[in-house]
VMD Tcl script that draws the C-alpha trace (Angstrom):
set ca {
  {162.67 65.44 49.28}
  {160.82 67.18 46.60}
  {162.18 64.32 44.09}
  {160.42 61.82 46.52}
  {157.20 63.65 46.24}
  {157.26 63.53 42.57}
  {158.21 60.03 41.97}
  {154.86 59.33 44.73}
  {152.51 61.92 42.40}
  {152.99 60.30 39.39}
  {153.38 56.33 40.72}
  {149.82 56.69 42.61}
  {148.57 59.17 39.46}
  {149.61 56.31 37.26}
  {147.99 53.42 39.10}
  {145.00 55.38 39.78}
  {144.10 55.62 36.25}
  {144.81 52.13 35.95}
  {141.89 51.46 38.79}
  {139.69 53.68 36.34}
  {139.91 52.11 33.83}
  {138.99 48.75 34.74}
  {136.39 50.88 36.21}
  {135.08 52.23 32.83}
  {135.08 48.68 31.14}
  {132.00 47.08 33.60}
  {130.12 50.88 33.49}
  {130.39 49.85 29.62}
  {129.15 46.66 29.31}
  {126.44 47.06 32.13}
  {124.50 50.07 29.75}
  {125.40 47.51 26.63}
  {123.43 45.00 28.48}
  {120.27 47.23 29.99}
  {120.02 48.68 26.38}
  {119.14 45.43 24.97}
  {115.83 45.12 27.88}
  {115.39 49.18 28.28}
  {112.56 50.26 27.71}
  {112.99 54.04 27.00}
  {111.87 56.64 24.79}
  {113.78 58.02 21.67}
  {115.23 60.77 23.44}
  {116.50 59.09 26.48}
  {117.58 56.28 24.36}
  {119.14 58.89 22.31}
  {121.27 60.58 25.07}
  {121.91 57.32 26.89}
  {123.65 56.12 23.34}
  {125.46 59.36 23.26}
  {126.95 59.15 26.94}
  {128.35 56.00 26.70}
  {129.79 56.97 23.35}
  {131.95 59.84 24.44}
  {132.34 57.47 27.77}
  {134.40 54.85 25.50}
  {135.78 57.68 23.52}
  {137.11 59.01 26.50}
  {138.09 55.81 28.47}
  {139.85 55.29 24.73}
  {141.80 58.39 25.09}
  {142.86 57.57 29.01}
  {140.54 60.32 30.35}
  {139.30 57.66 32.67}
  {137.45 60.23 35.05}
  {135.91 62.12 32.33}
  {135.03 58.88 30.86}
  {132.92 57.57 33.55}
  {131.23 61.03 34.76}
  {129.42 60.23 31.35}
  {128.72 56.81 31.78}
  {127.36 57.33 34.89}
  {124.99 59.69 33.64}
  {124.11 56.91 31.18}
  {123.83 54.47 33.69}
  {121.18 57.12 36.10}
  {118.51 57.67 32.64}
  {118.93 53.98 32.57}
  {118.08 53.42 36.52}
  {120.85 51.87 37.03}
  {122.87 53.09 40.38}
  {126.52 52.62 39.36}
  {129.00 50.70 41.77}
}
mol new
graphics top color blue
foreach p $ca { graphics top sphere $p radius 0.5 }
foreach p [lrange $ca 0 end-1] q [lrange $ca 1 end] { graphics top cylinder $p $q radius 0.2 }
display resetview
């Protein structure tokens, strides 16, 4: 019984990351595309740069939920409500 529970932790553990990161990828490449048409100052460009930095650095390292709690953040000083 408590075998059973394991092997279900770490199978749905191990696809839900998967779902995350496929998540992180379109977060991504929607701030890559508002930056080029953003029209924002230097410091929210700055920190918008910055969050989806440590977001790929993250997503890069498999902390997919870490990952996109900053890349949403990017996303919101962009206006951009994330799906």
């Amino acid at each position: 019984m408590l075998i059973g529970l394991a092997v279900f932790l770490l199978a749905t553990g191990f696809f839900g990351t998967k779902a995350f990161a496929g998540h992180c990828g379109r977060d991504i490449r929607a701030i890559g595309a508002a930056l080029q048409t953003a029209t924002l100052s230097k410091k929210q460009l700055a920190k918008v740069k910055a969050l989806r930095n440590k977001g790929v650095m993250l997503h890069e390292k498999n902390h997919h939920r870490t990952s996109l709690k900053n890349l949403h953040a990017a996303l919101k000083v962009l206006g951009i409500k994330h799906r």
